[in-house]
ZABA-94148 format. One record per residue: residue number from 1; residue in three letters; x negated, y negated, z of N, C-alpha, C in turn. Coordinates in steps of 0.02 Angstrom, whole numbers. Each point is the difference from the previous one (the first is absolute). Layout:
! ZABA-94148
SITE     n   res       nu       nv       nw      cau      cav      caw       cu       cv       cw
SITE   NUM   ala        X        Y        Z        X        Y        Z        X        Y        Z
...
! end
This chain:
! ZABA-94148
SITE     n   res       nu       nv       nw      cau      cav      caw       cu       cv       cw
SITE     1   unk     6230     -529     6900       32      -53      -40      -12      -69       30
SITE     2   unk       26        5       74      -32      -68       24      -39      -31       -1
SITE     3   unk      -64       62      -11      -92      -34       30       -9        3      -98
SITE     4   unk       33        9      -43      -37      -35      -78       28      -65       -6
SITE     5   unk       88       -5       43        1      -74      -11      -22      -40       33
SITE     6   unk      -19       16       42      -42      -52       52      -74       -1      -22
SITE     7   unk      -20       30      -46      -73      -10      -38       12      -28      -62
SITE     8   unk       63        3      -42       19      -22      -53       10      -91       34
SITE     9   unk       55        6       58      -15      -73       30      -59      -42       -1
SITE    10   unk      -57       20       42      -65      -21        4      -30      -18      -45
SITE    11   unk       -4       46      -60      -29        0      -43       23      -66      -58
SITE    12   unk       63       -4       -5       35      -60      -19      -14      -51       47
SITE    13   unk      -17       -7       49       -2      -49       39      -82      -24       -1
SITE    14   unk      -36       25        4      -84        1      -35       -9      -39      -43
SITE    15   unk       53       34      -52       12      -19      -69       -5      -90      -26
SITE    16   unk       41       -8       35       33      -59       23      -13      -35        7
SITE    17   unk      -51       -4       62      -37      -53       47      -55       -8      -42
SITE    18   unk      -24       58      -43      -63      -18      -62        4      -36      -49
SITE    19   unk       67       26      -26       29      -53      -66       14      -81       33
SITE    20   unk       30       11       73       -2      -79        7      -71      -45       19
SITE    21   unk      -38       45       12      -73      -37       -1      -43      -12      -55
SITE    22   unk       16       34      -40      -42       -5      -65       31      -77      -20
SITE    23   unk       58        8        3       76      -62      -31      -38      -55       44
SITE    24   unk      -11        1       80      -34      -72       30      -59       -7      -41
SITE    25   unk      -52       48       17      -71       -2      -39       19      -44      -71
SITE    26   unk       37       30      -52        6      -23      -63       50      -87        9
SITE    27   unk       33        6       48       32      -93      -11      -59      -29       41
SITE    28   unk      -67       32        6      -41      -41       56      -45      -35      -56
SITE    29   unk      -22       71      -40      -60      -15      -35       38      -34      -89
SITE    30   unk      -46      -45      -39        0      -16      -71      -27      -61       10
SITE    31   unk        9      -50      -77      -45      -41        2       25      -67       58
SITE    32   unk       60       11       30       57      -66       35      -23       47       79
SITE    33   unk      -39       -2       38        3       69       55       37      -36       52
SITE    34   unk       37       38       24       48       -8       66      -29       35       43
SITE    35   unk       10      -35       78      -28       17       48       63       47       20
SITE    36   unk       11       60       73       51       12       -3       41      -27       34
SITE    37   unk        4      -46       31       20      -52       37       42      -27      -47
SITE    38   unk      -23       -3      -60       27      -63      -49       62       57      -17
SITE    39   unk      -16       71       -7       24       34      -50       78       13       52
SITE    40   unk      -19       10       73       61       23       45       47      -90        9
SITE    41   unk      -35      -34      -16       37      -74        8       28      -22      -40
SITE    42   unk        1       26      -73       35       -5      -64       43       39       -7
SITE    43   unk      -20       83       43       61       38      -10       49      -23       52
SITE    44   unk      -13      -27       49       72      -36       44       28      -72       -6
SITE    45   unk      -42       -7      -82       29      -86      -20      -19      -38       14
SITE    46   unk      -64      -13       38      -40      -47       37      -62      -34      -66
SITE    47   unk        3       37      -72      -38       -7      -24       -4      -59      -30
SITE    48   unk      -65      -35      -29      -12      -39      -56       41       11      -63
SITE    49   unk        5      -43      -50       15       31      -80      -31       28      -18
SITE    50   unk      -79      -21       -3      -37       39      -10      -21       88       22
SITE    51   unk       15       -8       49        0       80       21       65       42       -6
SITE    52   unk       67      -52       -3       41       49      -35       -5       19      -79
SITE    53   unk      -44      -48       -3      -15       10     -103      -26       57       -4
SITE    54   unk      -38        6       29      -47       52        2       -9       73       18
SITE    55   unk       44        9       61       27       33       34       58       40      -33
SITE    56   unk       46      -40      -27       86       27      -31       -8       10      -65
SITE    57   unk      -12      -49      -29      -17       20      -80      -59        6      -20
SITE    58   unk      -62       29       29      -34        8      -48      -32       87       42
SITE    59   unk       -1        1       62      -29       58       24       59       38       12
SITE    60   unk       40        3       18       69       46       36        2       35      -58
SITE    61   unk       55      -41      -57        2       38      -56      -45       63      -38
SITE    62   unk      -50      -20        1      -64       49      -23       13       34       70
SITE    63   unk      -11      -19       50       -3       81       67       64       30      -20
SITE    64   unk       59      -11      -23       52       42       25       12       35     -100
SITE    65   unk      -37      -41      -48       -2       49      -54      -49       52       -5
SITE    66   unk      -66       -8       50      -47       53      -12       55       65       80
SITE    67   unk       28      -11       30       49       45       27       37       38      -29
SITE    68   unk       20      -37      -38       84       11      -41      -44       56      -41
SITE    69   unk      -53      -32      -37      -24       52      -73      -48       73       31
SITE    70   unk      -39      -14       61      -13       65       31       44       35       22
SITE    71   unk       46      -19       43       59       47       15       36       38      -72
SITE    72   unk      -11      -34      -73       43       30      -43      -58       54      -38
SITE    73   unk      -45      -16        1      -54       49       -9       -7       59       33
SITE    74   unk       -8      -25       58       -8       69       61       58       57      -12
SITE    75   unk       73      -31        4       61       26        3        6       33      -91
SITE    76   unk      -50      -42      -28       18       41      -62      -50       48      -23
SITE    77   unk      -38       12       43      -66       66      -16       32       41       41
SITE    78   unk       42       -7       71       22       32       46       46       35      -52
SITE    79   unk       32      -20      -29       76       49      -41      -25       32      -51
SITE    80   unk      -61      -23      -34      -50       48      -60      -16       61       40
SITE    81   unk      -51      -10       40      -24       51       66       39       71        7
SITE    82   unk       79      -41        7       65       57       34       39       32      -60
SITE    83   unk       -1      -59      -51       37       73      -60      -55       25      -38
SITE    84   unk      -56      -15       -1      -67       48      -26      -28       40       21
SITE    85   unk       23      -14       77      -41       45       29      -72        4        7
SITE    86   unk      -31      -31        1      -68      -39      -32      -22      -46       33
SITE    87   unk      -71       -3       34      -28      -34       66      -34      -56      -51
SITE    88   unk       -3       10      -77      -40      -45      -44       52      -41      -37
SITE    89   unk       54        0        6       54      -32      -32        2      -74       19
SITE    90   unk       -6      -66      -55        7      -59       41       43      -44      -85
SITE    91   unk       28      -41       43       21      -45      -93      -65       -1      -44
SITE    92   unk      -71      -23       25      -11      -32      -61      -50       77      -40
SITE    93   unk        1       55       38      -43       60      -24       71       31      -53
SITE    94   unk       47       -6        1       62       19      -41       36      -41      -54
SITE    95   unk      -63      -64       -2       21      -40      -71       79      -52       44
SITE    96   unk       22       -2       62       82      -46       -2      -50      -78       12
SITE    97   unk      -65        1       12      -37      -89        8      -26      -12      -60
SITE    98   unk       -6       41      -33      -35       -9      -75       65      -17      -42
SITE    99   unk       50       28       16       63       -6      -48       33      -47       16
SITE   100   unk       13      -52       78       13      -51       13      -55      -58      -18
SITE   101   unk      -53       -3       -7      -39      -44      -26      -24       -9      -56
SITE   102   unk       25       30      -58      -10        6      -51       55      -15      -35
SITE   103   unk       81       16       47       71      -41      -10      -28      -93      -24
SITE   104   unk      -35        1       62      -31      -95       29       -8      -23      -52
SITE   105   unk      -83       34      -17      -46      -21      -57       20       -6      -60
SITE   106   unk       61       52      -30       18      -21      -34       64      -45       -1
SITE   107   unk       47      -31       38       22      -41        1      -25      -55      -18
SITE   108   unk      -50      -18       52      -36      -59      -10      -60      -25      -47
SITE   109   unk       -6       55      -59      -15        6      -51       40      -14      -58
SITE   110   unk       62       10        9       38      -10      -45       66      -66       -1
SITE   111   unk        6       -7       54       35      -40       46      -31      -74       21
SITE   112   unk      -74      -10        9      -44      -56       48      -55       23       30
SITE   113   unk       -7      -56       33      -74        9       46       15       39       42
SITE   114   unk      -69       -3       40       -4       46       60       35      -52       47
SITE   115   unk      -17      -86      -14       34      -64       53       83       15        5
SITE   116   unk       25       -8      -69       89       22      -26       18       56       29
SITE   117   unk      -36       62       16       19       39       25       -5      -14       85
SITE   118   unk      -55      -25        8       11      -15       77       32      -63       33
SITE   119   unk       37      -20      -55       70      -56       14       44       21       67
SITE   120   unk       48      -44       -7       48       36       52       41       24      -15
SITE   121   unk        0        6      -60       53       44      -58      -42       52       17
SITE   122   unk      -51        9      -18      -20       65       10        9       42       65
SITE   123   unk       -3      -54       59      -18       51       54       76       45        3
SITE   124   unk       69       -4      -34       14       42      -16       23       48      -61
SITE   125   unk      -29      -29      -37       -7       34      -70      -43       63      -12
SITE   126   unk      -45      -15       22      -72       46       15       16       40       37
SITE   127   unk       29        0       69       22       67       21       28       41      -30
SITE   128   unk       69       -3      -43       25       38      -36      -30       15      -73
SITE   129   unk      -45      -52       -6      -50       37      -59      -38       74       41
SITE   130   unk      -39      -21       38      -20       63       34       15       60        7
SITE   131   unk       80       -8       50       28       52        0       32       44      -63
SITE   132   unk       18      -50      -41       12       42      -58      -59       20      -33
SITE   133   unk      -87      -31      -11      -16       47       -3      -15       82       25
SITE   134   unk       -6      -21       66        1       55       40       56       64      -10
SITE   135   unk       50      -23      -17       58       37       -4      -14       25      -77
SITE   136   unk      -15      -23      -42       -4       22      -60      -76       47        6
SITE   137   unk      -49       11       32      -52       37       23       49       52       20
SITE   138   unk       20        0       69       13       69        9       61       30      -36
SITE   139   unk       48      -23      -23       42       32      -55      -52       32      -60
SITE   140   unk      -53      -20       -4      -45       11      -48      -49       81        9
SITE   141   unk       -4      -10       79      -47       49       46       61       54        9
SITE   142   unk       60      -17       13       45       60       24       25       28      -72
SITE   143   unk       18      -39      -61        9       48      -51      -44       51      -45
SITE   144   unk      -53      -14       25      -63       32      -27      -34       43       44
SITE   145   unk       18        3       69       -8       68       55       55       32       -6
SITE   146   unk       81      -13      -14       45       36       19        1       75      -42
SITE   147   unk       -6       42       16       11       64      -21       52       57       53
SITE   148   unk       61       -7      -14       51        7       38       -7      -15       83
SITE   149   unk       -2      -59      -19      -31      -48       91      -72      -21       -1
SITE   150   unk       11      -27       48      -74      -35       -5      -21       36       71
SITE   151   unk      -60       -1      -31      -62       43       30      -51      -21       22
SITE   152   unk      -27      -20       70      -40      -46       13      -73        8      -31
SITE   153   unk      -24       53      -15      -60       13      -34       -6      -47      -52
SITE   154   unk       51       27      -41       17      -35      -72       -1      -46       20
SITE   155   unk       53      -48       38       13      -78       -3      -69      -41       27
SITE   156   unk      -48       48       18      -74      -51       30      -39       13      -60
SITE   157   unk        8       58      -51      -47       -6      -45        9      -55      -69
SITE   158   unk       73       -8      -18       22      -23      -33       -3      -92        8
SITE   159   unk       -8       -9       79        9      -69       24      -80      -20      -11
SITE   160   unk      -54       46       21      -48      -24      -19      -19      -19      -73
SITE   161   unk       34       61      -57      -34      -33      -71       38      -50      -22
SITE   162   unk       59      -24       38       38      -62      -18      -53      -64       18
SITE   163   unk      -26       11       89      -43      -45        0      -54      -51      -36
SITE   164   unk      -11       76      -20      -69      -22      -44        8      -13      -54
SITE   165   unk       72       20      -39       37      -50      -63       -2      -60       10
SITE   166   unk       39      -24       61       14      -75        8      -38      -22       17
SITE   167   unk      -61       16       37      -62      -22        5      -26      -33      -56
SITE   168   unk       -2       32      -55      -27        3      -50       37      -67      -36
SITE   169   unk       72       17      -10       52      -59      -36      -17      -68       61
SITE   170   unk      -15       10       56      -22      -70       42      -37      -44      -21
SITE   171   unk      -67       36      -24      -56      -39      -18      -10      -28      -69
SITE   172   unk       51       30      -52        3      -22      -57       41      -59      -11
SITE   173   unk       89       -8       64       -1      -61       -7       -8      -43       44
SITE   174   unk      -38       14       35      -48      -69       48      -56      -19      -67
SITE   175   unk      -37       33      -26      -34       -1      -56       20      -75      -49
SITE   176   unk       75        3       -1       35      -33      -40       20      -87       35
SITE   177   unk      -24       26       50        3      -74       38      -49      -33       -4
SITE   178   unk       19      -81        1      -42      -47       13      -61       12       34
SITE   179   unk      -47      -26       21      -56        0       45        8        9       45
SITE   180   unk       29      -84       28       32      -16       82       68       78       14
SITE   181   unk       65      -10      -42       40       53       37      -40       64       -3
SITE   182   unk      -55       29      -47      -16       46       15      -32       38       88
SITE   183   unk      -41      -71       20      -23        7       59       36       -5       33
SITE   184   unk       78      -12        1       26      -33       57       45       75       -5
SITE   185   unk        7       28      -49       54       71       -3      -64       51       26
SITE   186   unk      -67       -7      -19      -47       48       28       -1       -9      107
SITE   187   unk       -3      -57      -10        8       13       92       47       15       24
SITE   188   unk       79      -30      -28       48       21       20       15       81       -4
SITE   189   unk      -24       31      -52       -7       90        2      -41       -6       46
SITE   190   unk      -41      -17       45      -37       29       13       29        0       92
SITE   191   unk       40      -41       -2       46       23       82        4      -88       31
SITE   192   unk       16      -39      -61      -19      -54       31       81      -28       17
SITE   193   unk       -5      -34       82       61      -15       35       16      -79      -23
SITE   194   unk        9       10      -81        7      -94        0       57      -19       26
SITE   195   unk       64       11        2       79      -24      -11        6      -16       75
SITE   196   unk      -21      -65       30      -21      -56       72       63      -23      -10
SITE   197   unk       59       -4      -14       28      -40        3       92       36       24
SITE   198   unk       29      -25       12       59       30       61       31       19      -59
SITE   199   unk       14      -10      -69       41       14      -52      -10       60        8
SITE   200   unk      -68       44      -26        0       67      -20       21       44       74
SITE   201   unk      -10      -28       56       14       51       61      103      -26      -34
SITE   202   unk       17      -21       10       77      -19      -12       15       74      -44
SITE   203   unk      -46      -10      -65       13       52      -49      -14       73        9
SITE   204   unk      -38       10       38       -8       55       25       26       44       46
SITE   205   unk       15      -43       60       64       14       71       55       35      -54
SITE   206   unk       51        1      -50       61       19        1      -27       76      -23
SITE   207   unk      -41        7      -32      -27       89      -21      -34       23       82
SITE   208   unk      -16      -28       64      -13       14       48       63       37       29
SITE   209   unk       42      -47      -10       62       -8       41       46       87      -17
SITE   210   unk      -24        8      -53       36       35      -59      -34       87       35
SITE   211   unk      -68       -1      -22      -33       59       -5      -33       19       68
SITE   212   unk        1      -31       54      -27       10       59       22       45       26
SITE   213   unk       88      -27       24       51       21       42        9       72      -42
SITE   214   unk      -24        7      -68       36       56      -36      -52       62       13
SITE   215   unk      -66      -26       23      -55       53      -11       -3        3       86
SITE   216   unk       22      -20       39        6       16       48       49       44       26
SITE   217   unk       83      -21      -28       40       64      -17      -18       71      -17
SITE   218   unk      -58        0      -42        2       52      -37      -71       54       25
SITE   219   unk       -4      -40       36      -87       11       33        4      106       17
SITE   220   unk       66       11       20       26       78      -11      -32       38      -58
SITE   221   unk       26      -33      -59       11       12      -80      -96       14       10
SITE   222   unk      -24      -64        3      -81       29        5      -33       45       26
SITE   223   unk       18       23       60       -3       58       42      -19       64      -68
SITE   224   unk      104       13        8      -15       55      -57      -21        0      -59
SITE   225   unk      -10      -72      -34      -37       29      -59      -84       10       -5
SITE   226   unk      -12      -13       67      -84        5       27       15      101       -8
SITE   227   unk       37       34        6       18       64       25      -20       17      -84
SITE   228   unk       -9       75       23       -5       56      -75       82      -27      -53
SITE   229   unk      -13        1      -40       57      -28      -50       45       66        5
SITE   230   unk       -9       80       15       61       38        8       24      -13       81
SITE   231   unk      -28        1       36       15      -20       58       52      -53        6
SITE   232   unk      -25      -69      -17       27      -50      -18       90       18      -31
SITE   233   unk       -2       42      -47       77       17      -29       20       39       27
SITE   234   unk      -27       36       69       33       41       39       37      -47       36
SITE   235   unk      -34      -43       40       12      -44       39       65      -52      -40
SITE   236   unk       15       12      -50       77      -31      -30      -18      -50      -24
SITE   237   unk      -75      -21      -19       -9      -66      -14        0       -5      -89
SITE   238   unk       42      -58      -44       -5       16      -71      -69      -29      -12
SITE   239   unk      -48       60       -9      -64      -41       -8      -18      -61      -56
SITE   240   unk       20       25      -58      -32      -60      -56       33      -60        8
SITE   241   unk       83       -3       52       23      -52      -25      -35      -39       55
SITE   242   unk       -4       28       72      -35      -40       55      -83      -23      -23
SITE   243   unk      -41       39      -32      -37      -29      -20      -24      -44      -54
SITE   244   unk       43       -6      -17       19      -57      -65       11      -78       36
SITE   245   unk       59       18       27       17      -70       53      -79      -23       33
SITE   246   unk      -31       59       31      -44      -44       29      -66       -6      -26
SITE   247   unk        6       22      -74      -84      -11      -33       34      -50      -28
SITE   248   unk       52      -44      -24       30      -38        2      -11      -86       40
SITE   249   unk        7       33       63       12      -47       60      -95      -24       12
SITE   250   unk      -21       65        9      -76      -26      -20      -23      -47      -54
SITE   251   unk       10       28      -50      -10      -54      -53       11      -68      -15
SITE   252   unk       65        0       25       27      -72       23      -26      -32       41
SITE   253   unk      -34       14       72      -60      -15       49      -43      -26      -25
SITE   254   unk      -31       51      -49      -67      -21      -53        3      -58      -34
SITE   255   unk       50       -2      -33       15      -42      -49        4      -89       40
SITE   256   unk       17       22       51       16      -59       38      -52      -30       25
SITE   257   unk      -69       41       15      -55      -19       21      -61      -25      -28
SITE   258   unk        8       32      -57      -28      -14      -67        5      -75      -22
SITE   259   unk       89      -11      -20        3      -90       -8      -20      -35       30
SITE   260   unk       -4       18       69       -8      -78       59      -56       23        2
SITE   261   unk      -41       61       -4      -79       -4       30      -71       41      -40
SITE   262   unk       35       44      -45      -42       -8      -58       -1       62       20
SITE   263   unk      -58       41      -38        2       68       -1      -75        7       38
SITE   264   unk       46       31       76      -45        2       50       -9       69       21
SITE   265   unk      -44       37      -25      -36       62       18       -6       45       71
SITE   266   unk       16       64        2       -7       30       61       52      -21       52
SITE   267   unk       12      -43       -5       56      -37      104       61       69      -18
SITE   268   unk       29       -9      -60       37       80        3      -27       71       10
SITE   269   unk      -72        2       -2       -9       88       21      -35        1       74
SITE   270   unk      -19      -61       30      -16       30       65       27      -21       46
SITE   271   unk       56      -73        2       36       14       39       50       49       26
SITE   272   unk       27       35      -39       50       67       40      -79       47        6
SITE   273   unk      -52       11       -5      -36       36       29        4      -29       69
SITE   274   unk      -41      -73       19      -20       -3       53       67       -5       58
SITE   275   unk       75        0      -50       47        0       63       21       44       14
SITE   276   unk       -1       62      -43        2       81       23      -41       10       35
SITE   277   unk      -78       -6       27      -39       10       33       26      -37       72
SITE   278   unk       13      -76      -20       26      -18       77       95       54       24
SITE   279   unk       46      -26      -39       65       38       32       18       64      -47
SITE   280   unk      -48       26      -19       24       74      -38       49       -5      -91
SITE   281   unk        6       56       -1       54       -6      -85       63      -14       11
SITE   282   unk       28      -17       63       75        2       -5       -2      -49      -46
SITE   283   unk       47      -26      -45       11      -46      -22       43      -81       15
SITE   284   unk       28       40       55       47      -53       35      -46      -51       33
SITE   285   unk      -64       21       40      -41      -24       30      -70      -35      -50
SITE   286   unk        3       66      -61      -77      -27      -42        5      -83      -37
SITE   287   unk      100        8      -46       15      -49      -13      -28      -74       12
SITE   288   unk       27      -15       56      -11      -61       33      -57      -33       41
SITE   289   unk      -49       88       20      -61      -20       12      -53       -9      -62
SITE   290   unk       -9       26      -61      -24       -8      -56       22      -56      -21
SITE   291   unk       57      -30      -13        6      -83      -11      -41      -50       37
SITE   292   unk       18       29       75      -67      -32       38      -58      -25       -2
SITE   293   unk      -35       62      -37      -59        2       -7      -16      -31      -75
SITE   294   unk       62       15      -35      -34      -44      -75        4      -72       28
SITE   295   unk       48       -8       13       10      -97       17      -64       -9       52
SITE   296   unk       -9       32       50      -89      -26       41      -51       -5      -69
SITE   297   unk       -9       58      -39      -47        0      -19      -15      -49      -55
SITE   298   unk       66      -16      -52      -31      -25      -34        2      -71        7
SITE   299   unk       48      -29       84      -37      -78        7      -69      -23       35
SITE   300   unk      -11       82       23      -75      -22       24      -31      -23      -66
SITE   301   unk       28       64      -54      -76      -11      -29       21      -78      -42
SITE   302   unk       51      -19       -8       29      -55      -43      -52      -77       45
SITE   303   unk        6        9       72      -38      -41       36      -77        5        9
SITE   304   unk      -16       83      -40      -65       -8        0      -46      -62      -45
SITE   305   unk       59       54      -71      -30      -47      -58       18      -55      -19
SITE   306   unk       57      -41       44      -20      -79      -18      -17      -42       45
SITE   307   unk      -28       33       59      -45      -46       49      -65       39       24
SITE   308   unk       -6       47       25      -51       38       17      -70       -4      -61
SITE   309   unk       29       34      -65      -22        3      -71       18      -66      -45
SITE   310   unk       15      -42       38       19      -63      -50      -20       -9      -55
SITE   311   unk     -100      -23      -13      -29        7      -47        2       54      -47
SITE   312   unk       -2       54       32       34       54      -63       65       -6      -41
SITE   313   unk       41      -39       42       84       15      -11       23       47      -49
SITE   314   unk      -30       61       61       34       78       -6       76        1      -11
SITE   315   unk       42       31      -39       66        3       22       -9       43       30
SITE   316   unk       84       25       30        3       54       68       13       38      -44
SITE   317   unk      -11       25      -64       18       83        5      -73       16      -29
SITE   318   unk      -43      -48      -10      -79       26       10      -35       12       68
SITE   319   unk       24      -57       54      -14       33       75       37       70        9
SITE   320   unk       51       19      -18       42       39       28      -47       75      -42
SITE   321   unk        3        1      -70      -66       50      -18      -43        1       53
SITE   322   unk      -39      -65       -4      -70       17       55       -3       56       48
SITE   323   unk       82      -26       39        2       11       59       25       80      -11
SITE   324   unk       55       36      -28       14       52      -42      -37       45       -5
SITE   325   unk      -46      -18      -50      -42       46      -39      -31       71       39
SITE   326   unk      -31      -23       46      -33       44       60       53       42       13
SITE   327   unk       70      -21       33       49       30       -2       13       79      -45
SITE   328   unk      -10      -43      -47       47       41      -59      -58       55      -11
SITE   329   unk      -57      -20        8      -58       56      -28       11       70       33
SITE   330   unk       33      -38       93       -3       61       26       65       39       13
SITE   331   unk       38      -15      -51       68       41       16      -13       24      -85
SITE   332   unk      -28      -28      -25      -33       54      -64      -38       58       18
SITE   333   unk      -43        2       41      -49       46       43       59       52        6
SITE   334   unk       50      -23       51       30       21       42       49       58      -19
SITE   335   unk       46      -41      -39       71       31      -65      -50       69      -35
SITE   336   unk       40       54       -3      -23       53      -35       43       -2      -50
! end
C-alpha cells in the first residue's frame, strides 16, 4: 500500500513539474516573446504593463483553460472506461461531444453569430448550452440501451449510432451558416482552445468545484462497476442507479469541455490508458493521475499549435489526434 502511494506520489509529482514547464515554455513563446527573466519578474510584480498584459490576460488564461478542459476530458473517458467496462470508451466515440456541439451550433444558428456567441454573455451561456446538450445525448443513449438496466455492450453500441446521427445533424447546420461562422464553428469542432479570456475559466471553476470533489468521493463506486455486473450486486452495490450518477457526472465533464474547447478527440481514451500503465486500475489513484495527463497533454499540444505550428494554426485537438492516433491503433491491435 505504501510503495503504490509513493509511486502514485512521484508520478503526480512528474506530472507537475511537466505541466509547469510546458506553462513557462508557453508564457515564453508567441508573437510578444518573454524572456524568462521577464516571465519570473512579472510573476513577483517586478513587471512592465506590458508583460503583465501579456502574461495575465492573454497567456495564463488560455494555460489554465487548456488544464481545466483536459482534466475534464481525461476524467470523463476515465468514468466511460469504468461503467463500460471498455478500454475503447471515450465522450466523443459515444456521441456526448457531438451532442454538446451540436447543442452550440445550433444555438448560434438560431440565436447569432459565432462573435455573439463568443460574447461574454456567452462565455456563460454556452456552457450550459453544452451541457445540456450533452445531457440530452446521454438521456438519449441510456433510454435506448436500457433493457431492464443498462448494459455496457448496449450502451457503447447505441452511443456510437447516436454519434454518427449527430454527426450527421452537425454538418447540416454548420451547412446553414454563414461563410465566416461556418469556419470559425469548423475549427472550433475541431478542438480549438479559443475562450483566452478569465470570464470563461470563472464559468467553468463552479462545475469544477462541483464534480471533482464528487468523482473523487466516488472513485470506490468506479472500482466496482469496472467488476462483472453480478459480482458488482453481490458486493451491495445498486448497480443502475450508481451508474447512472456517474455516466451522468461524465457527461457533464464532456459537456464542459466541449464549450470552452471544442470537440477535442482521443485526450479521453488514452489518458486513463497511459495512467493505468503508470499507477495501475485502482481508481482512487487512476483518477487524479489521468487528469494529469489530460491537462499535460493537451497544453502541450495547445502550445504546439499556436507557436511551434503557428503557420499552420493547428488547433489542439488536431495536434492531440496527431499525437493519439498511433496510440489508439495500438490498443486496437491490442483489445480482443
Amino acid at each position: 500500500m505504501m510503495r503504490r502511494k509513493k509511486r502514485v506520489l512521484f508520478v503526480s509529482g512528474i506530472l507537475l513539474l511537466l505541466i509547469a514547464a510546458v506553462a513557462v515554455i508557453s508564457f515564453h513563446l508567441g508573437n510578444v516573446t518573454l524572456t524568462i527573466e521577464e516571465i519570473f519578474q512579472t510573476v513577483l510584480g517586478k513587471g512592465d504593463s506590458r508583460s503583465e498584459l501579456v502574461l495575465f490576460q492573454i497567456r495564463l488564461p488560455s494555460i489554465v483553460l487548456a488544464i481545466l478542459v483536459g482534466m475534464a476530458m481525461a476524467l470523463s473517458g476515465t468514468i466511460l472506461q469504468a461503467i463500460t467496462r471498455n478500454e475503447l470508451a471515450d465522450p466523443g466515440i459515444l456521441g456526448i461531444n457531438a451532442g454538446a456541439g451540436l447543442a452550440v451550433v445550433i444555438y448560434i444558428t438560431f440565436f447569432g453569430t459565432i462573435s455573439q456567441g463568443l460574447s461574454i454573455l456567452g462565455a456563460f451561456v454556452m456552457p450550459a448550452v453544452a451541457f445540456s446538450g450533452a445531457m440530452l445525448t446521454a438521456l438519449a443513449i441510456i433510454l435506448l440501451s436500457w433493457r431492464n438496466g443498462m448494459e455496457s455492450i448496449r450502451l457503447i453500441l447505441v452511443g456510437i449510432a447516436i454519434n454518427a446521427g449527430l454527426g450527421a445533424a452537425l454538418i447540416y447546420f454548420q451547412l446553414r451558416l454563414d461563410p465566416q461562422d461556418f469556419m470559425r464553428a469548423t475549427v472550433w469542432l475541431s478542438g480549438d482552445l479559443w475562450a483566452t479570456q478569465w470570464e470563461y475559466v470563472w464559468a467553468v471553476l463552479p462545475w469544477f468545484a462541483v464534480l471533482l470533489p464528487y468523482l473523487i468521493v466516488k472513485s470506490n463506486v468506479l472500482n466496482i462497476l469496472n467488476l462483472h455486473d453480478d459480482l458488482a450486486k453481490g458486493l451491495g452495490l445498486k448497480l443502475n442507479v450508481e451508474r447512472l450518477k456517474m455516466l451522468l457526472c461524465g457527461v457533464a465533464l464532456a459537456g464542459i469541455g466541449v464549450a470552452v474547447g471544442g470537440g477535442i478527440a482521443f485526450l479521453g481514451l488514452i489518458s486513463p490508458h497511459i495512467a493505468r500503465r503508470l499507477v495501475g486500475p485502482e481508481h482512487r489513484a487512476l483518477v487524479p493521475t489521468a487528469a494529469l495527463i489530460g491537462a499535460f497533454i493537451l497544453l502541450l499540444a495547445d502550445t504546439i499549435g499556436k507557436n511551434l505550428l503557428s503557420q499552420l494554426s493547428l488547433p489542439a485537438g488536431i495536434v492531440v489526434s496527431i499525437i493519439s492516433v498511433p496510440y489508439f491503433i495500438y490498443l486496437l491491435l491490442r483489445v480482443k
